[in-house]
C-alpha positions, 0 to 999 in steps of 0.5 A, a space after each residue: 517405542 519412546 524413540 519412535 513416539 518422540 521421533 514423530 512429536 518432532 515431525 508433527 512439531 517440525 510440520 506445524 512450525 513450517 505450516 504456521 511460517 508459511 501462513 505468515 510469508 503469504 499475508 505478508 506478501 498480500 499486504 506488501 502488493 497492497 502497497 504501490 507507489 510511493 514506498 520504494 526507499 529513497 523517495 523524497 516527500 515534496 519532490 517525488 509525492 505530494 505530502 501526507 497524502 494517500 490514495 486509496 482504492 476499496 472494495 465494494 462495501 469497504 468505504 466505511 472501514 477504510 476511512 475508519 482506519 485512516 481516522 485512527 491516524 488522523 487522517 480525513 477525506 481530502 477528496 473522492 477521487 472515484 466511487 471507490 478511490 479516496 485521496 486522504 490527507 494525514 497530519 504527518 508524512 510518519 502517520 500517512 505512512 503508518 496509516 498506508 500499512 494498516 490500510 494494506 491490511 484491510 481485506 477491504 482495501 484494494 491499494 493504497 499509494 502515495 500521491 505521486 508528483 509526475 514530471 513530464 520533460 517538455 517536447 524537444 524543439 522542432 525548428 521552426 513548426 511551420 507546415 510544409 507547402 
């Protein structure tokens, strides 16, 4: 009986540490497909994004929250992009990027990405333009 009562607290022990790390991968994945562009490792502040700025999309009644969170590191309404997208602009790149993670944990919010730099190539030449008669 003792070998077969410690065989089971291993199992439910086993069951309850496999429960709780399952738990954790999948809040973690939920905040990480928070997080769009801007975030990718090898991205240069200045050249491929606009520094200390982040946009953020929110729910529906997320407004009051999201710009609560930012406040906690410094951050403030730069612009309102849409009725519920604000840019924000932070002290530094470090505390717009922390920011971005705490932000990503809100239920409210929907996703935060840098402030992207676009750089679209000129049109190549096209000889001369002139419309064929």
């Amino acid at each position: 009986m003792t070998t077969l009562r410690w065989l089971q607290a291993v199992r439910t022990n086993l069951l309850f540490t496999a429960l709780i790390a399952i738990s954790f991968t999948t809040a973690c994945a939920g905040q990480h497909e928070k997080l769009r562009f801007g975030f990718s490792e090898g991205l240069v502040s200045g050249r491929d994004f606009v520094p200390r700025q982040l946009i953020t999309g929110y729910a529906a009644g997320g407004r009051s929250a999201v710009i609560t969170e930012a406040a906690r590191f410094g951050g403030s309404i730069s612009s309102e992009i849409d009725d519920r997208t604000l840019l924000l602009y932070f002290p530094s790149d470090e505390a717009a990027f922390n920011a971005a993670n705490a932000l990503a944990a809100l239920p409210e919010t929907e996703y935060v990405e840098r402030n992207g730099i676009m750089r679209i190539p000129r049109p190549a030449e096209r000889g001369n333009n002139k419309t064929p008669q």
